[in-house]
C-alpha positions as CSV (number, residue, x, y, z in Angstrom):
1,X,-15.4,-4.7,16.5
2,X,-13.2,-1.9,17.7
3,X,-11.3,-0.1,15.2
4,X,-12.6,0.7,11.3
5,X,-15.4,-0.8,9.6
6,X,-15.0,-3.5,7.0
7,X,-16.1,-0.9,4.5
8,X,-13.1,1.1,5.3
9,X,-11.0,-1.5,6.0
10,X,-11.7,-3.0,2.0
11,X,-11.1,0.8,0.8
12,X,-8.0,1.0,2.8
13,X,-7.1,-2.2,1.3
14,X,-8.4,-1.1,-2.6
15,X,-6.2,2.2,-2.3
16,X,-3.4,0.3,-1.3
17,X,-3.2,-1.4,-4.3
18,X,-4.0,1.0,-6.3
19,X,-1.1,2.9,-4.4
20,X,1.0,-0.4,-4.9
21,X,0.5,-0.2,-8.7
22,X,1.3,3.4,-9.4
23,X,4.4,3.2,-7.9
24,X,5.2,0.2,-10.1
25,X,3.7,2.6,-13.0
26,X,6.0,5.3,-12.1
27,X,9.4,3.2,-11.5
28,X,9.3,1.2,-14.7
29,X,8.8,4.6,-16.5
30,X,11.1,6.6,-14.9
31,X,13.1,4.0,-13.7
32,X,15.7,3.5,-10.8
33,X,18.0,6.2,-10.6
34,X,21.2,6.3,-8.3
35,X,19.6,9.3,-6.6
36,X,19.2,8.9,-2.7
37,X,16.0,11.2,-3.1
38,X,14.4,8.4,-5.1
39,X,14.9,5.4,-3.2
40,X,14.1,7.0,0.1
41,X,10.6,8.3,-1.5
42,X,9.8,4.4,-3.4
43,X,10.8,3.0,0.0
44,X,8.7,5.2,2.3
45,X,5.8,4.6,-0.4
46,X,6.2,1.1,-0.8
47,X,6.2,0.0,3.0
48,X,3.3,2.7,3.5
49,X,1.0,1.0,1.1
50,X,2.8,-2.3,1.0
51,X,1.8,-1.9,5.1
52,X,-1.5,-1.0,5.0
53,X,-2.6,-3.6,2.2
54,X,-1.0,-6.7,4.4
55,X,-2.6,-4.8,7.8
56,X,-5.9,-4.5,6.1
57,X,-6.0,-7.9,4.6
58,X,-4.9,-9.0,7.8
59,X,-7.6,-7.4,9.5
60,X,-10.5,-8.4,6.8
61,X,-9.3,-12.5,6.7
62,X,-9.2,-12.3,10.7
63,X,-13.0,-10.8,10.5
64,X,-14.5,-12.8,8.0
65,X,-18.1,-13.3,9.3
């Protein structure tokens, strides 16, 4: 298999979620402001570890064995 190891490829996938769920953490406490600034840093973090959790799952169903 070229490419990470499933290892990484679960931690990738663990610290994604993790990743995921502090940014849901931080908008319901600070909530969504009308500030570009905000939206352009929850959107750059969300599709960087809303990316790399579907990739990796991708990855780990597609290399099951």
């Amino acid at each position: 298999m070229n490419g990470p190891t499933r290892n990484e490829l679960w931690f990738r996938f663990v610290f994604s979620l993790f990743g995921l769920a502090l940014l849901v953490v931080a908008v319901v406490v600070r909530g969504i402001a009308n500030a570009p600034a905000l939206v352009e840093v929850v959107g750059i973090a969300g599709l960087f570890f809303g990316g790399t959790a579907v990739w990796s799952a991708m990855k780990l169903w597609r290399n099951r064995d």
